[in-house]
matplotlib code that plots the C-alpha trace (Angstrom):
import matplotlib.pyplot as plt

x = [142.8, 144.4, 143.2, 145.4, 146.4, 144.3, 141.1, 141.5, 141.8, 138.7, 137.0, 138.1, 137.1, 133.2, 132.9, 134.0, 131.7, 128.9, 129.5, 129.5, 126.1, 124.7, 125.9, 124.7, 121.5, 121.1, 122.2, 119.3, 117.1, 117.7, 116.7, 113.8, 112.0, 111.5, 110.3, 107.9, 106.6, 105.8, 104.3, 102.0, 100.7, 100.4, 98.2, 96.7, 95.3, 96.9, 98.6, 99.7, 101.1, 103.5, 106.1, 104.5, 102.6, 105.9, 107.6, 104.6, 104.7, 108.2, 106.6, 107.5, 111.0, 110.5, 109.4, 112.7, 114.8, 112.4, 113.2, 116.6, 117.2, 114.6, 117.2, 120.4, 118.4, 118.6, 121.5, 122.9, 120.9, 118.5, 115.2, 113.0, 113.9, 114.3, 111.0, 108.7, 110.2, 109.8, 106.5, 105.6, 107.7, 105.1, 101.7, 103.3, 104.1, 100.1, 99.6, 101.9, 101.3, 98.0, 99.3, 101.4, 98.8, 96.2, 93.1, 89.9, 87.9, 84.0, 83.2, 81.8, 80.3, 80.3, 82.2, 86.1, 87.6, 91.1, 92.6, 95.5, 96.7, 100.3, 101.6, 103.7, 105.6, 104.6, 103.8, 107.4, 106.4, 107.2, 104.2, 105.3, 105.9, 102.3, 100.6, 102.9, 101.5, 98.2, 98.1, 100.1, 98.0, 94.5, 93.6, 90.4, 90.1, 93.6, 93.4, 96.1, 98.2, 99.7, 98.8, 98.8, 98.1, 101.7, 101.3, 98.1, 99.7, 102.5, 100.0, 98.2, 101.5, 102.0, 98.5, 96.8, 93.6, 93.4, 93.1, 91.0, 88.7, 86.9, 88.3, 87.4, 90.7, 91.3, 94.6, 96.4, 100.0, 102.1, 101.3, 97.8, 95.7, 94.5, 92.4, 90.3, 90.8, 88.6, 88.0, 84.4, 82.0, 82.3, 79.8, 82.0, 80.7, 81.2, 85.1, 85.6, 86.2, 87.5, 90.7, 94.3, 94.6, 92.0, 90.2, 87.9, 85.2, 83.1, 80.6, 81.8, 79.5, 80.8, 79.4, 77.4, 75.3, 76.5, 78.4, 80.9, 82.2, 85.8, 87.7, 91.0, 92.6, 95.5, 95.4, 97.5, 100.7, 100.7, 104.0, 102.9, 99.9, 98.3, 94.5, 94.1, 95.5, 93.0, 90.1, 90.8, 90.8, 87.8, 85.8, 86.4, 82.7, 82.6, 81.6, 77.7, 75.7, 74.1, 76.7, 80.4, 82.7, 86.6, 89.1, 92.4, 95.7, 98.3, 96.9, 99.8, 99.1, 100.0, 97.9, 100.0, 97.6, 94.7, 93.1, 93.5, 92.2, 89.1, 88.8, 89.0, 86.2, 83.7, 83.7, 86.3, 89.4, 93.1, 93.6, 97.6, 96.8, 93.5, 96.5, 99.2, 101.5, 101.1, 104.3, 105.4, 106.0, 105.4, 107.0, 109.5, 111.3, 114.6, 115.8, 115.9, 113.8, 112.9, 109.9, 106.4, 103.0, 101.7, 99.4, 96.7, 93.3, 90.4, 87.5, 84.5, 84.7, 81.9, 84.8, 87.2, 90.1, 92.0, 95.2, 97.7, 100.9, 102.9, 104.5, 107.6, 107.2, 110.3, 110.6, 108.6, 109.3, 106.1, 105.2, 101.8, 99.7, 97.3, 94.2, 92.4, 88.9, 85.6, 82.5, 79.7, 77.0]
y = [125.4, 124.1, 123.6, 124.4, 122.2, 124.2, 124.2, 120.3, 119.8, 122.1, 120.0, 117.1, 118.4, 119.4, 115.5, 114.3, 116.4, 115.5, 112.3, 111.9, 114.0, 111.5, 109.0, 110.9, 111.2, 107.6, 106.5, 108.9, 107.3, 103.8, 105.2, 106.9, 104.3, 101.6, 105.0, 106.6, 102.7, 101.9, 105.9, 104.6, 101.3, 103.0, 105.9, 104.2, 101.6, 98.8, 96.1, 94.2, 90.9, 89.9, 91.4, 94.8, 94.1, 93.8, 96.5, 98.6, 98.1, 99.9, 103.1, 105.4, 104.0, 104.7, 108.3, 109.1, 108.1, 109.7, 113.0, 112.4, 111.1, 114.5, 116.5, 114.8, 114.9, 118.6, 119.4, 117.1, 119.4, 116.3, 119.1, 116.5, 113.8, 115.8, 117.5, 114.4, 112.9, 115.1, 115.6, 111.6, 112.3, 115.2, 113.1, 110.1, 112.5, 113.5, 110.4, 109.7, 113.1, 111.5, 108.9, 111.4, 113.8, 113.0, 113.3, 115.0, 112.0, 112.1, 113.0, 109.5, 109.3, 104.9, 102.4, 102.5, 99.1, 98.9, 96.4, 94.7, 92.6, 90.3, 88.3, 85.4, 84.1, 80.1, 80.9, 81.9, 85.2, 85.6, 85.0, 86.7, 89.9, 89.5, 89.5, 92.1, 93.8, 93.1, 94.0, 97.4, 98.8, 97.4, 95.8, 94.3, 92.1, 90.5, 89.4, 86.4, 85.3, 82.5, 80.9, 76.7, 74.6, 75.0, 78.9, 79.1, 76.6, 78.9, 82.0, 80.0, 80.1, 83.2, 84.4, 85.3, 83.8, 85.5, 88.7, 88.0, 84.7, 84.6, 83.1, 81.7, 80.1, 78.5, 76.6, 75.0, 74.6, 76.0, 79.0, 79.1, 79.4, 82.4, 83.4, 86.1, 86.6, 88.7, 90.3, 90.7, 87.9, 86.1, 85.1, 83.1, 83.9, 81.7, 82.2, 84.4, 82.5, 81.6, 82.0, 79.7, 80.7, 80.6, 84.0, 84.2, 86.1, 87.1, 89.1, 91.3, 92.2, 95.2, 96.1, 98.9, 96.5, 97.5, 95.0, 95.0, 92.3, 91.6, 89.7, 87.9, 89.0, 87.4, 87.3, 84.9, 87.1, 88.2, 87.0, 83.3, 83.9, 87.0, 86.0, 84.2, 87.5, 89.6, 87.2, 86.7, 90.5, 90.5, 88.6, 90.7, 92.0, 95.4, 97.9, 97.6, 100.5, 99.9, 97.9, 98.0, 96.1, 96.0, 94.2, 93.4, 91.7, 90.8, 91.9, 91.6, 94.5, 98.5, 101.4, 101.3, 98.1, 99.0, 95.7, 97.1, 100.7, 98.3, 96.7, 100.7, 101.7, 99.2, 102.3, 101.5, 103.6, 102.6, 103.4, 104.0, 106.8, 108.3, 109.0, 110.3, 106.9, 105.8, 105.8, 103.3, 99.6, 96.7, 94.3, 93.0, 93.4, 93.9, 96.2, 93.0, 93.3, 97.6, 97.3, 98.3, 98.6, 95.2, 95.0, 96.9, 97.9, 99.2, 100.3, 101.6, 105.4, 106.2, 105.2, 107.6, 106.4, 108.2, 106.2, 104.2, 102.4, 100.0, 97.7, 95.0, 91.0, 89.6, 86.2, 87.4, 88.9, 91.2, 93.8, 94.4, 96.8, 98.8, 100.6, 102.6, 103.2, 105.1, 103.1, 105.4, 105.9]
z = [58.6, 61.6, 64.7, 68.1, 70.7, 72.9, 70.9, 71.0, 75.0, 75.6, 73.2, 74.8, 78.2, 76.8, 75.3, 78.8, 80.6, 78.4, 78.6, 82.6, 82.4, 80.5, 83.0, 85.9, 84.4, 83.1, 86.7, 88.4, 85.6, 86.5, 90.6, 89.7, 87.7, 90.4, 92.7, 90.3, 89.4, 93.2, 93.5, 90.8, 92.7, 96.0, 94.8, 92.2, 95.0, 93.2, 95.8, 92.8, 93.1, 96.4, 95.3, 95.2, 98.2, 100.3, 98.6, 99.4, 102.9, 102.6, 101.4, 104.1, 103.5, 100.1, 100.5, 102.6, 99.1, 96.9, 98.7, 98.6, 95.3, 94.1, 95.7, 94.1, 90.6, 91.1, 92.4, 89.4, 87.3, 85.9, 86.0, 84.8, 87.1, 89.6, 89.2, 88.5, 91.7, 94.1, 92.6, 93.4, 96.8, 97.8, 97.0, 98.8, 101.9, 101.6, 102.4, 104.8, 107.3, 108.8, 110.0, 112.3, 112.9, 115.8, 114.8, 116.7, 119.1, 119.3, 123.2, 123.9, 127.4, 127.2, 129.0, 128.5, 127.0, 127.0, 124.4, 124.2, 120.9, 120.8, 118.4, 120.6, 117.2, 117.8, 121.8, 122.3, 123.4, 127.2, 129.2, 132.0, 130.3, 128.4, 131.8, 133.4, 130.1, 130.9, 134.5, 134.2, 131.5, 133.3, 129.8, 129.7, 126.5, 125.0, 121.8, 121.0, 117.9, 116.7, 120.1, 120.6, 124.4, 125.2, 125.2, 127.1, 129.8, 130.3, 130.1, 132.6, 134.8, 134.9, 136.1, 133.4, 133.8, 137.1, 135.7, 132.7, 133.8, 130.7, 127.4, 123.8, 122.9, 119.5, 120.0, 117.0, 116.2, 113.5, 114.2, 113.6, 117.0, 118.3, 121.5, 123.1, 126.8, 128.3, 132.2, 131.3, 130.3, 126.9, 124.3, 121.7, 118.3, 115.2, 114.1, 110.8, 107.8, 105.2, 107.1, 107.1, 110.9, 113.3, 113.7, 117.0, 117.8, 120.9, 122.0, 125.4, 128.1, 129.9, 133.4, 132.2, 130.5, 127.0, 125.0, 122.0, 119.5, 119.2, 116.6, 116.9, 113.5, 112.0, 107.9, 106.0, 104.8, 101.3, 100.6, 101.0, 99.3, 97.6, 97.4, 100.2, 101.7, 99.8, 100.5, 104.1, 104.6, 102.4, 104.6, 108.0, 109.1, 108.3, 111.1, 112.3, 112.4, 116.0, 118.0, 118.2, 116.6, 117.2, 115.3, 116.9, 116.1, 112.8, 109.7, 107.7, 106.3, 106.2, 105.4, 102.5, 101.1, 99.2, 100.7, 104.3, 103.2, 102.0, 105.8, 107.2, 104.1, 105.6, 109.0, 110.8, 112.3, 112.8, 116.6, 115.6, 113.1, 115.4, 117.9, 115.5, 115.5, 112.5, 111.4, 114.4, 113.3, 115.1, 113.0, 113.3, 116.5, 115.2, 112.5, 109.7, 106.6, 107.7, 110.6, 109.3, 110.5, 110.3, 113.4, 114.6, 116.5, 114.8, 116.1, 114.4, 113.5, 116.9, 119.0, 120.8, 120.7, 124.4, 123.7, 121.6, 122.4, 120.6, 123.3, 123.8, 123.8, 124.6, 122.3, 119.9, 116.7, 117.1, 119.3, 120.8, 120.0, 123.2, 122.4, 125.3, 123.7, 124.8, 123.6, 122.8, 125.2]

ax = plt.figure().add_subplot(projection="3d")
ax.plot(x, y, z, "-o")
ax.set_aspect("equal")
plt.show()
């Protein structure tokens, strides 16, 4: 029996077509395995090792593809990829949308503390901005990072210690000082440890005779090393049941890291997500590896948190981070 010319080329033509869905589908394949594999470590609570752990804080990012490369799996007619994708894409938006929605604050009736933490990348930060910071948002307690004598001299130029008199500075170089400036009296505290920079503490007096503690946060990143990342967030007090406690600065770390969700597990609340911003990074300044969420405030979950603003340091590759919070009464 012979077969025709015709019957031949619309062979042809299905082999071809078969074989490019095949390719399409390998090639959506190959995408969805490193998506569905980092859906896994986020909500399995896994930060995994540094890798993971940066790649992690790139989750929102990662979301945005995972919706799109869902959407191309089905247009390309790849059900199954398609399908378990957008699946992941829909339990990583869960728990993404909090961070966007504000939440409900407790009608606290207690003295308002406004809180101010920076970053100043080796005290190149601009001082003068800082304190223009400082004065136009009234803030009453400034938490410092990566802060040496040559930063707190120019701070000291630019008036800073006119508006907040009271201190517990930590200098060091490298990068690894910190300080607590404060317009309200100071009671330094022992510093939190074990920790590669220095971490400050301080008890606050406020004028209505109440008082909080605040700690200078600034974790080793996880990039340089995982468990000294871990332990060093390990080690942050967790939230008292009487008194309040506030933790301010860099974290190095998202909501995305299940060793941050630990810190927030021990009764505290990020001020970001309490106001609905989240999603807004802080780190770093320019648009060079993406920006994430790095820095923060927390407060304990008593305190209302009235507003939220992430905030420009020229000469620094951070931004601040400004809490307004009502202590309870």
């Amino acid at each position: 029996m012979s077969t025709s010319v015709e019957e031949v080329g619309t062979a042809g033509k299905a082999e071809r077509k078969g074989r490019g869905r095949m390719t399409i589908n390998i090639l959506l394949l190959v995408a969805a395995v490193p998506f569905a594999l980092l859906a896994f470590f986020r909500l399995a609570g896994i930060d995994g090792n540094r890798h993971i752990a940066a790649t992690l804080a790139l989750t929102p990012y990662v979301t945005a593809c995972g919706l799109l490369l869902g959407v191309l799996a089905l247009v390309a007619r790849s059900w199954w990829i398609g399908a378990v994708v957008l699946a992941l894409t829909v339990a990583l938006l869960a728990v993404l949308l909090p961070r966007v929605l504000p939440d409900g604050q407790p009608d606290n009736g207690g003295a308002v503390l406004r809180v101010l933490a920076a970053n100043l990348y080796f005290s190149n930060g601009n001082a003068d901005q800082v304190v223009e910071l400082v004065r136009d948002n009234d803030v009453d307690v400034l938490a410092l990072t990566e802060l040496d004598s040559t930063g707190v001299a120019a701070l000291a130029d630019a008036g800073l210690f006119s508006l907040l008199p009271h201190e517990a500075l930590r200098t060091a170089d490298y990068g690894s000082g910190s300080g607590l400036v404060s317009r309200y009296p100071l009671d330094e505290l022992p510093p939190i440890e074990p920790s590669t920079f220095a971490q400050p503490r301080a008890r606050l007096h406020l004028p209505d005779g109440s008082s909080a503690e605040i700690v200078a946060v600034h974790a080793r990143p996880p990039i340089s090393d995982m468990d000294d990342w871990r332990t060093e967030l390990a080690a942050l007090p967790p939230a008292p049941e009487t008194s309040t406690r506030i933790l301010a600065g860099d974290f190095n770390a998202t909501l995305d890291h299940a060793a941050f969700r630990r810190v927030l597990d021990t009764g505290y609340h990020d001020a970001a997500e309490q106001r609905g911003k989240g999603l807004v990074p802080t780190w770093p300044s320019g648009l060079y590896p993406p920006p994430v969420t790095i820095d923060h405030v927390l407060a304990d979950s008593r305190v209302a948190v009235r507003d939220y603003q992430v905030l420009d340091v020229p000469g620094s590759d951070h931004d601040a981070v400004y809490a307004e919070l009502v202590l309870p009464g």
